[in-house]
N, C-alpha and C positions, 0 to 999 in steps of 0.2 A: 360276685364282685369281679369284675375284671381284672387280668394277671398285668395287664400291656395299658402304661403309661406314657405319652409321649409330651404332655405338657405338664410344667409344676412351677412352683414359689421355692425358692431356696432365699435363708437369711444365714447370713454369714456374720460373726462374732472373733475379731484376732483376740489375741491376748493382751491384757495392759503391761505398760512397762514398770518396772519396780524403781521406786524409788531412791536416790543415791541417802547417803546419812552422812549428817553431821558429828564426825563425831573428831575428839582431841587425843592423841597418846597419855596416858597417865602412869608413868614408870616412876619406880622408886628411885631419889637420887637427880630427879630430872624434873627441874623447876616448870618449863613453861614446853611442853611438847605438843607438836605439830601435829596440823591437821593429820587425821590416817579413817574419815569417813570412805567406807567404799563404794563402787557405782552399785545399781539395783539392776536387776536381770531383764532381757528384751521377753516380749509376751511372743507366743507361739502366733506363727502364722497361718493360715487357711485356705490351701492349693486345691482346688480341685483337678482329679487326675481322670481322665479318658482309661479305661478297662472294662477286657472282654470279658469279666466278671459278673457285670450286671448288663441287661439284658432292657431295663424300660427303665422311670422315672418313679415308678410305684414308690422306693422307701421317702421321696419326698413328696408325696403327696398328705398322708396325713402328720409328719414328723420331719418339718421343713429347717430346722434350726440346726449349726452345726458352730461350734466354738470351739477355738484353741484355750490355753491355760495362759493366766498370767505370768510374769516374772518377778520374782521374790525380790524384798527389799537389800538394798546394800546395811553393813553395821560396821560397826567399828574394826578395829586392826585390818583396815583394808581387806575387807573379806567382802566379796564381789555375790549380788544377788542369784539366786539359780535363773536360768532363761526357762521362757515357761517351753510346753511341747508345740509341733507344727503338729495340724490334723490333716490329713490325706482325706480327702471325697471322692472316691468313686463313681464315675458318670461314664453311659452307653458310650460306646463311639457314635461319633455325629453330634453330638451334644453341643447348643448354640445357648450364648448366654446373652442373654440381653439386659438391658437397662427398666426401669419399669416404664420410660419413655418410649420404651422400644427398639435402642441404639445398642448395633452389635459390638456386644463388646471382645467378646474370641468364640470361636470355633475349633471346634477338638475330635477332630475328625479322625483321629486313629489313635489306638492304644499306645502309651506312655505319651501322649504329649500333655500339660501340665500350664495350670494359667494359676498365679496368685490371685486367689479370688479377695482377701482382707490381708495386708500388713500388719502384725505384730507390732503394738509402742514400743520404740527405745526406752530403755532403761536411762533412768537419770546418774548423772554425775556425784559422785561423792564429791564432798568439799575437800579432798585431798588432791583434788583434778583444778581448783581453784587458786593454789596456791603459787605465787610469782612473788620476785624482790618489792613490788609496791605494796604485795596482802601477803603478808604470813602469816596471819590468824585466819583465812575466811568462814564465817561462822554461817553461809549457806548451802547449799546442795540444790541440784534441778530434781524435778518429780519426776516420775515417769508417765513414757506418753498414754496416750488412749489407743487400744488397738483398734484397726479399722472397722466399720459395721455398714452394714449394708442390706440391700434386699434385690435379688434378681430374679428373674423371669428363663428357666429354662424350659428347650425345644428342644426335641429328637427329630433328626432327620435319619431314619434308617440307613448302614452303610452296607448296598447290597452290589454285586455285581449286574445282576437282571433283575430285571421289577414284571412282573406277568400284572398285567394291565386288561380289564374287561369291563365286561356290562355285570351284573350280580347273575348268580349262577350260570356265568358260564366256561367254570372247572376249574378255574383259579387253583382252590384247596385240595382238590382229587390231583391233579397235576402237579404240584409242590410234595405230595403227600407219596407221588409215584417217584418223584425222580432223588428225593433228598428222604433224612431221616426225621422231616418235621411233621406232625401230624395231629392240624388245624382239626376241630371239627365240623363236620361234614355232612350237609342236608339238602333236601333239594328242595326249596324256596328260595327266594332274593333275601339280597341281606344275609347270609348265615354268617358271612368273617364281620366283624363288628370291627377286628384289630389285625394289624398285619402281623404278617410269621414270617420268618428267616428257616432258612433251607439252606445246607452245604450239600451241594453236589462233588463228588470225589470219584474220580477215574483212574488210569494208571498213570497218566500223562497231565491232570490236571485237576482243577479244585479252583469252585467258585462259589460266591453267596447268592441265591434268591430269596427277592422277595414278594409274594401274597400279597397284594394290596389290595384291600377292600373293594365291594362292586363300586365303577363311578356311573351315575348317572347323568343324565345330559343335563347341563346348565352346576355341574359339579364345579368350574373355576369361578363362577361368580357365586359359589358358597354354599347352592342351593345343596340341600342334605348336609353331607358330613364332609364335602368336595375338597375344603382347603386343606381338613388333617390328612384326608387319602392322601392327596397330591401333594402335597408337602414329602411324602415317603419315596416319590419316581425321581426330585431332584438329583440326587447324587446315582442314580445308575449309571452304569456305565454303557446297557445294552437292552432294549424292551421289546416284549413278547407282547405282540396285539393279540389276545388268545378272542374270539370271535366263536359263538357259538352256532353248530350248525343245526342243533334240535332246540332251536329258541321256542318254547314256548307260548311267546306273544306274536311268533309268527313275523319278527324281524328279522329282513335278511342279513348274509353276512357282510353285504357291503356297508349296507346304512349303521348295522353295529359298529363296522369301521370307520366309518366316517364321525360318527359322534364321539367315539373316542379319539379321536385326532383332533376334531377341532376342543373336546378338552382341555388337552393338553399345550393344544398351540394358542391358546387363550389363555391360561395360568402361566406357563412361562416358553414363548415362542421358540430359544432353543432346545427344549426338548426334541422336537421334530426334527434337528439335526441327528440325534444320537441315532447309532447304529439300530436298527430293531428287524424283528422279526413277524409275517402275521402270519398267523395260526388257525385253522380249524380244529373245534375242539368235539368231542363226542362224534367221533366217527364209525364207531358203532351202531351207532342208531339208524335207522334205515327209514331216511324223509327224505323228499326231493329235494333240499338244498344241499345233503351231502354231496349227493350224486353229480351237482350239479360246479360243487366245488373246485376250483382248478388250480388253488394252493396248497399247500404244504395242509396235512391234516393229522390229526392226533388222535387216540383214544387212550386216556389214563386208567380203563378198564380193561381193556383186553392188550394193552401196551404198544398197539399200530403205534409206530412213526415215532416213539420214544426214544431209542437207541439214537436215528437220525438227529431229529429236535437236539439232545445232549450234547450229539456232537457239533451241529449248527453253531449253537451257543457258545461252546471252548472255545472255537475258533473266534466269534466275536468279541468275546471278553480277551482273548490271549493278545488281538489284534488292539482292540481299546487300549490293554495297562500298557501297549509298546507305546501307543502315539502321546498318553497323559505321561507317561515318563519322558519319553524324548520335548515336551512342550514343556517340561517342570509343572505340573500341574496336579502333581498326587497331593499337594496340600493346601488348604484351605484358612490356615491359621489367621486369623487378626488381631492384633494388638490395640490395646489401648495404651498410645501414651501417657507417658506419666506426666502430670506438671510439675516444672520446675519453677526454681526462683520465689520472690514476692509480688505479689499482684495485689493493687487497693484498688477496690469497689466500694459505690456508695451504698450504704442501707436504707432500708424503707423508711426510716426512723431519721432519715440525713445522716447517718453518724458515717465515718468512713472507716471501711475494715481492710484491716491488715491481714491478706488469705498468705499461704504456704509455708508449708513445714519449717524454713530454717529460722523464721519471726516467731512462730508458734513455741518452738523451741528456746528461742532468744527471753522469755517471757517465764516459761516453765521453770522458775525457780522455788525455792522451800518457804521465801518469806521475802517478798520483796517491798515490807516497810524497812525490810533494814539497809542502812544508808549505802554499805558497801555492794549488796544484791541490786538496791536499783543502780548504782552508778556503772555496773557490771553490763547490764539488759540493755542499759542506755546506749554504753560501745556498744554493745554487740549489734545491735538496730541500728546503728551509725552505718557501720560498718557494711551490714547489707545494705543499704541504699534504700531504708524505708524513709527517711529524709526525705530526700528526693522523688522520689516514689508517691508521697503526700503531698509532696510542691506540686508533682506534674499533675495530681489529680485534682486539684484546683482546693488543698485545703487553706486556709484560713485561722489567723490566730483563735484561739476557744474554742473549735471545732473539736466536738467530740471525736476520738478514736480510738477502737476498738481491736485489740488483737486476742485473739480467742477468748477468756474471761475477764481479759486484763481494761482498763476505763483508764482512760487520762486527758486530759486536753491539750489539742496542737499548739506548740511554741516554736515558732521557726526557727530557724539554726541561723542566724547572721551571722 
């Protein structure tokens, strides 16, 4: 079973909010005492956190569900519900969250950066939060909310400094294996790395990430084989190693090797071809006439030619890259999704018109709104926001059903 995950399902579950209570002072001595219900506790929220901790997507692969705790109810003598816990998620650096539509929702491209993946329900109001010169009894309370639920689509985009780029066996893994402490295994057929590998190379003067990226074969951007997940992994380089084999087996030379990988790459995403890289001859030990005949930079990760070189080649492009993405602000990639605000009425499939956004939702969420004082309470409150209006503009009509989260009633215009 494979250790290296870079696709998976995550379901996110906040925590509900706790309900506020109804409740009355009952002291001795003290004929009619005032409301003292307290609010109910907010449910824990659901951040997923960017850490160099984990390494692929594997723990959500077969165990995708991750849930915060609710918040306890409120009770009496104004005693306030517990808030439930936030749960922290751990995800690779690079880690792209998507919508199940496919719409990016943030990128977490380096360790601590942090996206609320679900909000936590507000906790409801105790009916001591109710009380004003026109109600001094009020015998309601709000509920608490629903925390948020959802389901996303995460992507790992490896975050490497160099990406070594080839045709399948041609030294990828013996190269990663020679210059850094990672160590892929190693065979001599196509096809052997199934998954890429990360490598720290560390010098006296410097330190960078490689990465291993699967053989690509030709027609690799239009998906043929495994093409999109390889490439998908060279995006975020900073720096590529064309490694080009010079004891090919199939008796390809080095140029046309290069050439198929290039127009790879400039077919999946055209600025790759801008980024800084290097081409390589690799297995230069080997003694065929393409060696010999070679007149770039060549390598052997067996007897170590041209390694020391190659190392330093690279410091220097990556040292040169992080100056000019720092000087252009460009070391981060984050995206937000905004949040909706306000009230917004859409019509339903059903005609009925719905009352979407939190502050209506809320306006609604109370403990018993047959009682006269609860709905005349909801009533302002939806005044107040401009759901009135909000149903004029939408073209409702008297007896028109409307609908704010469980709540049914029919429209009666405000003259």
């Amino acid at each position: 079973m494979s250790g290296f995950v870079d696709e998976a399902q995550l379901h996110v579950k906040a925590g509900d909010g706790g309900a506020g209570a109804v409740a009355f002072r009952r002291e001795a001595h003290v004929a009619k005492g005032g409301p003292d219900g307290g609010d109910g506790g907010g449910g824990g929220d659901v951040w997923l956190v960017a850490s160099t901790d984990v390494a692929s997507l594997l723990g959500f692969r077969d165990h995708p569900h991750r849930q915060a705790t609710a918040g306890t109810h409120g009770s009496g003598k104004g005693k306030h519900g517990r808030g439930g816990m936030d749960v922290e998620v751990p995800v690779p650096e690079g880690t792209i969250v998507r919508s199940l539509d496919g719409e990016i929702l943030v990128d977490l491209p380096q360790a601590g950066d942090r996206w609320l993946a679900a909000a936590g329900g507000q906790g409801g109001r105790g009916n001591a939060r109710f009380l004003s010169n026109r109600r001094r009894a009020p015998s309601f309370a709000e509920q608490g909310e629903v925390g948020e639920e959802h389901w996303f689509n995460l992507e790992l985009k490896l975050m490497a400094d160099v990406a070594l780029v080839g045709l399948p066996n041609a030294g990828k893994s013996t190269l990663i294996s020679r210059i850094s402490a990672a160590r892929p295994k190693i065979a001599d057929y196509p096809f052997t790395t199934l998954e890429p590998h990360l490598g720290v190379v560390r010098g006296d003067e410097y330190e960078f990430v490689v990465a291993d990226i699967p053989g690509l074969i030709e027609g690799a951007s239009e998906g043929r084989g495994l093409g999109h997940q390889f490439l998908r992994h060279v995006e975020r380089a900073r720096a590529l190693v064309i490694l080009v084999d010079l004891a090919s087996v199939e008796g390809m030379s080095p140029e046309r090797q290069e050439e198929i990988l290039l127009t790879e790459l400039g077919a999946y995403r055209p600025e790759l071809l801008t980024r800084p890289r290097l081409v390589v001859g690799s297995k230069a030990d080997q003694a065929v006439e393409a060696v010999e005949a070679w007149e770039g930079q060549r390598i052997s990760a067996v007897t170590g030619e041209g390694i020391t070189e190659l190392v330093g080649r690279l410091a220097t492009l990556v040292t040169e890259a992080r100056e000019a993405a720092a000087a252009a602000g460009r070391d981060t990639f984050t995206i937000h999704r905004p949040a909706p605000e306000g009230v917004v009425v859409e019509r339903g499939r059903d005609g009925a018109f719905e009352v979407l956004g939190r502050p209506a939702l809320r306006a609604v969420a109370l403990s018993d709104l047959g009682n006269t004082a609860a709905l005349a309470y909801a009533q302002g409150r939806l005044r107040r926001l401009g759901v009135d209006k909000a149903l004029s503009r939408a073209g409702a009509r008297q007896g028109d059903l409307v609908r704010i989260g469980t709540y049914e009633f029919e429209y009666e215009p405000d003259h």
